[in-house]
N, C-alpha and C positions, 0 to 999 in steps of 0.2 A: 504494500500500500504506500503511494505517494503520502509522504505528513507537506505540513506545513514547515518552511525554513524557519532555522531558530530552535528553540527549546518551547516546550510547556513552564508554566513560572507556580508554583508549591508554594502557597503560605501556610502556616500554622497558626491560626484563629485561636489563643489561648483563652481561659474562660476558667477560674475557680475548676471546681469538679467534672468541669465536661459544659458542653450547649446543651444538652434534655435537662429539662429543669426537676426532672426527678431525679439524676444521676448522682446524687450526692447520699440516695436513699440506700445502694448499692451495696453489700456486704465490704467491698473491698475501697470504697473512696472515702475519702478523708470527711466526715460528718461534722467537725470543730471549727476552729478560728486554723485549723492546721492548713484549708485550702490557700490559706494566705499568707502558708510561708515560702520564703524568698528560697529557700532548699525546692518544695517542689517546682517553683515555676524555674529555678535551675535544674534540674530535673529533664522536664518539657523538654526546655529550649536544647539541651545535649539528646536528648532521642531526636529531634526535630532535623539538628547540625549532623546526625549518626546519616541520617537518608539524605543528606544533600539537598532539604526542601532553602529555598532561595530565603524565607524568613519570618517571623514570630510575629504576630501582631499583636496588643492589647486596646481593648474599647476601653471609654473612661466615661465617666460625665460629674461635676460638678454638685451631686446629690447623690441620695442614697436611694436605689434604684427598690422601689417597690416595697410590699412587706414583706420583712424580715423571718416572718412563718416560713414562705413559702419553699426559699432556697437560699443557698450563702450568698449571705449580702455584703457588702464592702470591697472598696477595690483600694489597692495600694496607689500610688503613684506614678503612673506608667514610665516615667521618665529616672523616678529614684530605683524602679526594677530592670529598666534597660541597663543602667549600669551594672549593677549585679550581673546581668547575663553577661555582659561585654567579659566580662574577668571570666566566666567559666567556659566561653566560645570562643571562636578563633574567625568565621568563616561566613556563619548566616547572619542576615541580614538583620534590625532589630528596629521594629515599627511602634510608634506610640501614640495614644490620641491627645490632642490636648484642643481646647476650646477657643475659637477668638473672639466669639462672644465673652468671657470672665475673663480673660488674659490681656497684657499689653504684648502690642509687639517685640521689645526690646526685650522683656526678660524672656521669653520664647526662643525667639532666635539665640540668645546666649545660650539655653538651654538644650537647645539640642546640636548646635553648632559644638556645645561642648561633649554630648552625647557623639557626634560624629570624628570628633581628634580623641573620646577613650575608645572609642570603637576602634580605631582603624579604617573609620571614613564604611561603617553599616548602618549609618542609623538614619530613619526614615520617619516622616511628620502626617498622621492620617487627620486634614483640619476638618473641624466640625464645627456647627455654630450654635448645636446647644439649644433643643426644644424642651419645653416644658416651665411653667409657671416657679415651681418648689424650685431650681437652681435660680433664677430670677431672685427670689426672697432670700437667696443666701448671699447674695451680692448688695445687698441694699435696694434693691428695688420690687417693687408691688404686684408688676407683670415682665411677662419676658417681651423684649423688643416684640416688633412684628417680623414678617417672615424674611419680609425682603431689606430691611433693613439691616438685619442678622447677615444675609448676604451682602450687603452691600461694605458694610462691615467688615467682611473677611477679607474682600478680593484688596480694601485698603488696607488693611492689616498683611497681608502677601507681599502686597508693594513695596510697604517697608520691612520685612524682614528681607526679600531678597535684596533690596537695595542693603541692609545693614551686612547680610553674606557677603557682599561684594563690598563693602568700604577696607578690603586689605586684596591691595592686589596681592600675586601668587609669588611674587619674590621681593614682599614688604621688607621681608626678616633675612638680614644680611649674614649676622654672627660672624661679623670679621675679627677676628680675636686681637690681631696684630696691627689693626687701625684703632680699634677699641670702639667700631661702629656696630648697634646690635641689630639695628634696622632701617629703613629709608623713609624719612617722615611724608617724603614727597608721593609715596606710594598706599599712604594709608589715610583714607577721605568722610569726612562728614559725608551724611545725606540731607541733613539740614531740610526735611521733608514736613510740611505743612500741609495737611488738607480737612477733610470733613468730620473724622473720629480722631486722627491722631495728628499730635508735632512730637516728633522725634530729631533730633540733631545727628547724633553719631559722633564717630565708629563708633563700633564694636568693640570688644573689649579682647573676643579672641580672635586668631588670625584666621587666615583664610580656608576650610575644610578641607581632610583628603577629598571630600566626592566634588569637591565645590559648593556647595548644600545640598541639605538632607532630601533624598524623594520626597516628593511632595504626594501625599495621601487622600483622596477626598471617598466620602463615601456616602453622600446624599445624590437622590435618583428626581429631585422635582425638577422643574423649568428651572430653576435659579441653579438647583444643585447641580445639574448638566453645566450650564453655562460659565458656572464657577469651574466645575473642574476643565473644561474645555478649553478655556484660560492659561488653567496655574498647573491641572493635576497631571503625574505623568505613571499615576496606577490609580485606578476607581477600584474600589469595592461595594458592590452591590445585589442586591437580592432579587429574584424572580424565579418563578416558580415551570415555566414550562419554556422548552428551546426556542419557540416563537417571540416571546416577551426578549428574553435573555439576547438571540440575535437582533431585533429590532433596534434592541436598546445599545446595544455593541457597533451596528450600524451608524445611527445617530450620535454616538459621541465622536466615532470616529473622523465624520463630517463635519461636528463642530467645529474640533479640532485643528482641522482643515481651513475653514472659515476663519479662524483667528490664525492664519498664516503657521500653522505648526505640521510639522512630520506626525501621518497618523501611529506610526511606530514609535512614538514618541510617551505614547498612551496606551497604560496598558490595563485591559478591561478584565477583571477577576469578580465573577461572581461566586457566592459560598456557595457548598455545597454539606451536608450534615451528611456523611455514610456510616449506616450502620451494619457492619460487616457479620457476617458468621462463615465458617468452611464450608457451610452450604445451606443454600435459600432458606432452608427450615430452620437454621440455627438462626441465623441473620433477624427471621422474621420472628420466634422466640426469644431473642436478643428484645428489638423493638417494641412487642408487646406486654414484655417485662417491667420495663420504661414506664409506657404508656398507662398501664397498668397501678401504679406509683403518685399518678399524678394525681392531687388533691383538686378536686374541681372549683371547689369555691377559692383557692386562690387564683385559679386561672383564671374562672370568669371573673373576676373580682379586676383581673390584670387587661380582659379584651374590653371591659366595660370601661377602662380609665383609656383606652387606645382611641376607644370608637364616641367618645364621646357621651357615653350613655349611663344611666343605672343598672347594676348586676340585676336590679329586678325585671329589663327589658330583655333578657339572656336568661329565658328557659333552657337549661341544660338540653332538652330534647325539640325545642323549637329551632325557629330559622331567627339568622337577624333580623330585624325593622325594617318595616321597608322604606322607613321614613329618616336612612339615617345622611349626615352634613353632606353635601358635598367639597369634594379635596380643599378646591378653595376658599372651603370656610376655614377649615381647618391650619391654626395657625403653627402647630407642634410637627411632628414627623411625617408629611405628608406621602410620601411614597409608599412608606409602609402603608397605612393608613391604606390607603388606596388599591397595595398587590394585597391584605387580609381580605378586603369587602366583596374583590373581585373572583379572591379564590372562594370565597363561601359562596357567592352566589353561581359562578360558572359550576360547583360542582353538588351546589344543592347541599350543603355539606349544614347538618345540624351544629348549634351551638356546642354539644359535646364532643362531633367530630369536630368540630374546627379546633378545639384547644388541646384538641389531640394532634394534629396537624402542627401547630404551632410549638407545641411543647417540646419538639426535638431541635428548633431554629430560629422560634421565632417571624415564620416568616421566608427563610432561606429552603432552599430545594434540601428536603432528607430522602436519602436513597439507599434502599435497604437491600442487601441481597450478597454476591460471593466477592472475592478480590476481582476476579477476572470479572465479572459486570460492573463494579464500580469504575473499572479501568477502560470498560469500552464504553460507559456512561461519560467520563472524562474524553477518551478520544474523540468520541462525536461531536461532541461540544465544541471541542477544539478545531478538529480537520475541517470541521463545519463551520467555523468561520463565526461561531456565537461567544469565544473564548482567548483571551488570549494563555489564561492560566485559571487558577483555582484560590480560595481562599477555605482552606480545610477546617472542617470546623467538627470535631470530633464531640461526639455527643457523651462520650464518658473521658475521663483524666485519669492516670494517663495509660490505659489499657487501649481507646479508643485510638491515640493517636501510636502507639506502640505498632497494634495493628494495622492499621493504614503503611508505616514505615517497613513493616519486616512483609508484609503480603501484598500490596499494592506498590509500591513505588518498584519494587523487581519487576513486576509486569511492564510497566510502561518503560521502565530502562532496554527491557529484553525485546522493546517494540521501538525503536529508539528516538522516544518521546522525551525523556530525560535521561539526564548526566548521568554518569558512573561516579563523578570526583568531580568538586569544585572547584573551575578553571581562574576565576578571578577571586576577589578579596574583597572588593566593595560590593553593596549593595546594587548600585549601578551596573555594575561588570554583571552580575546577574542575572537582572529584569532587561539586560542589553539594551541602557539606556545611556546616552551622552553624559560627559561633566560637561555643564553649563558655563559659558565663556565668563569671565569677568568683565561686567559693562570697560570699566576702568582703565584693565588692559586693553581691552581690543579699541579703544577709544587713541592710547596712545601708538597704535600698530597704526604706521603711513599705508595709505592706497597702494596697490601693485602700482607699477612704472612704466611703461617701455622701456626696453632695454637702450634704444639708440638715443632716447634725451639724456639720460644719466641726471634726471632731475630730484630732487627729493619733493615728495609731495609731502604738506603739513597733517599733522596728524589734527583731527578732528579733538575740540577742547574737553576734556573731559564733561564740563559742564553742561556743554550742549549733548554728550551722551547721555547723560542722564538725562534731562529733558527729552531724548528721542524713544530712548529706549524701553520696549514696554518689558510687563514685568513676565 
């Protein structure tokens, strides 16, 4: 079989005890505050680095996700845990979410810019901008922004942190010992950036990244969240439930992309997928209904009724949803989800109780139940088809779930030569086979090509006016 050139791209979607929100009910998963020690998600991350998957993701948000009955709640730090992993890995990549809705620019950008020199130039920025009223009230305020402002928001927030990546060009730092010069002040610049949410001056405080900065991560699916990543993102993760949505959608960013002058390989589209494996479809499916089986209802519906806008009393267990419920764009919180939940209950007629059964292993994301070799030709299809560029693995148990993914699935697709044997590069970038991003700064002071017969110098273009031209 003809593949597509390139590689398939492997994330590992970490998650406490697993993505099934009963997984943690499990005889062997950690049931304490123990899902949240920095040993198991070192752990993770070295089974992860064992299979050569490209690299680790962690979701984050600003609040405390749900109740606390239902499943372990609390998340560390995503950025105080990249560190930890960076010390116990060598290789894979290391992704974190952080918010530009609660954040400033500046300390962000330090923040992972610093993440990206202990790594060794792996660490990667998935931005978010943070739905829901309860994170709002913990920043001081009453209600959360509106939808589009939240984006508008971000893509100025981008602006200046990639302008603050770039206030050190790439050979700022001299360390001449014997002049006793440590660096070139002429090469490390303000951004002096004034606009609607932020003024920032600059530099930065650290020098310029191994990757040049950190991939940039987005993983909202609305009007705005396309358009933002089409922009800035150069890997989406996103959720959809059948190959039809999943290609569409893979289509259309691609084209974005395009539209804002960028290489569609530039962007690379990784939707999740939940697999739940057994050695063979009966196990696999006894596997799942073990799960399923586990799940307390009244926290789920408790959990679709806070999604969908509604009271848990409009969500009979055995009825259908409302027919009367928001449309997307009322809806100011998560709208895409919001939108692939209402579509999948109704396209498959799916009761109240099937649907939080549907939901309970992803939330949302495709769960795919059945042997290694069907998970792997579920993944090739996707891919050779032109709906994928990679995966975001999202194991519904820890860490048995990604264990097996690692020791039975990634052989298959290696022995189909979809993926690596051995990790050829060291960044992140080298990877996902994505560019390092030019330095505006430098490439400002690089003269025009010349004819050779004038032997003229042409002036290099003022840094200033690069900035000013140069988008983000």
């Amino acid at each position: 079989m003809t593949h597509r050139p390139g590689h398939l791209i492997l994330n590992a979607f970490l998650m406490s005890t697993g993505h099934h929100e009963a997984s943690w009910r499990l005889p062997a998963s950690p049931a304490g505050a123990e899902s949240l020690s920095i040993a198991h998600f070192q752990q993770l991350a070295r089974i992860a680095e064992a299979g050569t998957l490209d690299s680790v993701f962690f979701a984050d948000s600003p609040q405390l996700w749900g109740d606390i009955g239902r499943r372990p709640a609390g998340t560390l730090d995503p950025i105080v845990v990249l560190t930890a992993l960076a010390a116990v890995t060598e290789r894979i990549g290391l992704i974190g979410t952080a918010s530009t809705t609660y954040n400033s620019p500046y300390n962000l950008a330090r923040r992972f810019a610093s993440i990206d020199h202990v790594s060794g130039g792996r660490a990667g920025w998935n931005v978010v901008t943070t739905a829901g009223p309860a994170a709002a009230r913990n920043f001081g305020l009453d209600e959360q922004p509106l939808h589009a402002t939240r984006y508008e928001r971000a893509a100025e927030f981008l602006d200046v942190a990639f302008g603050l990546w770039d206030s050190w060009e790439e050979d700022a730092v001299i360390g001449d010992k014997a002049s006793g010069v440590w660096g070139d002040n002429d090469k490390v610049h303000a951004i002096d950036h004034v606009g609607t949410h932020f003024s920032v001056a600059g530099p930065l405080t650290t020098h310029r990244t191994p990757q040049g900065r950190p991939v940039i991560v987005q993983a909202g699916s609305s009007e705005d969240g396309k358009e933002l990543a089409a922009r800035y993102a150069e890997a989406v993760f996103t959720a959809h439930q059948t190959f039809e949505d999943t290609h569409a959608f893979y289509l259309d960013l691609k084209n974005r992309a395009v539209t804002h002058g960028r290489d569609p390989e530039g962007i690379k589209i990784l939707p999740g997928i939940v697999p739940v494996i057994g050695s063979t479809e009966a196990e696999a499916q006894a596997l799942e209904r073990e799960l399923d089986d586990l799940i307390v209802p009244r926290y789920a519906v408790a959990q679709l009724a806070r999604t969908l806008r509604v009271s848990p009393d409009d969500l009979p267990l055995d009825g259908h949803l409302p027919a009367d419920l928001p449309d997307e764009d009322e809806i100011e919180g998560a709208k895409s989800r919001y939108t692939l939940i209402v579509q999948l209950a109704r396209r498959e007629n799916l009761t109240v109780r099937e649907l939080v059964g549907r939901l309970g292993g992803g939330r949302g994301h495709r769960t795919f139940t059945g042997t290694p070799e069907q998970v792997a030709d579920t993944i090739q299809a996707w891919y050779d088809d032109g709906a994928a560029d990679g995966f975001n693995i999202m194991a519904p148990v820890l860490p048995s779930g990604l264990e097996t993914f690692v020791d039975h699935v990634v052989p298959i697709l290696r022995a189909r030569g979809l993926f690596r044997t051995a990790y050829e590069g060291t960044t992140l970038r080298e990877h996902y086979g994505l560019d390092v991003p030019a330095n505006r700064w430098t490439a400002a002071r690089t003269p025009a090509a010349t004819p050779a017969i004038t032997q003229a110098a042409t002036p290099a273009t003022s840094p200033t006016a690069s900035l000013a031209t140069t988008g983000a």
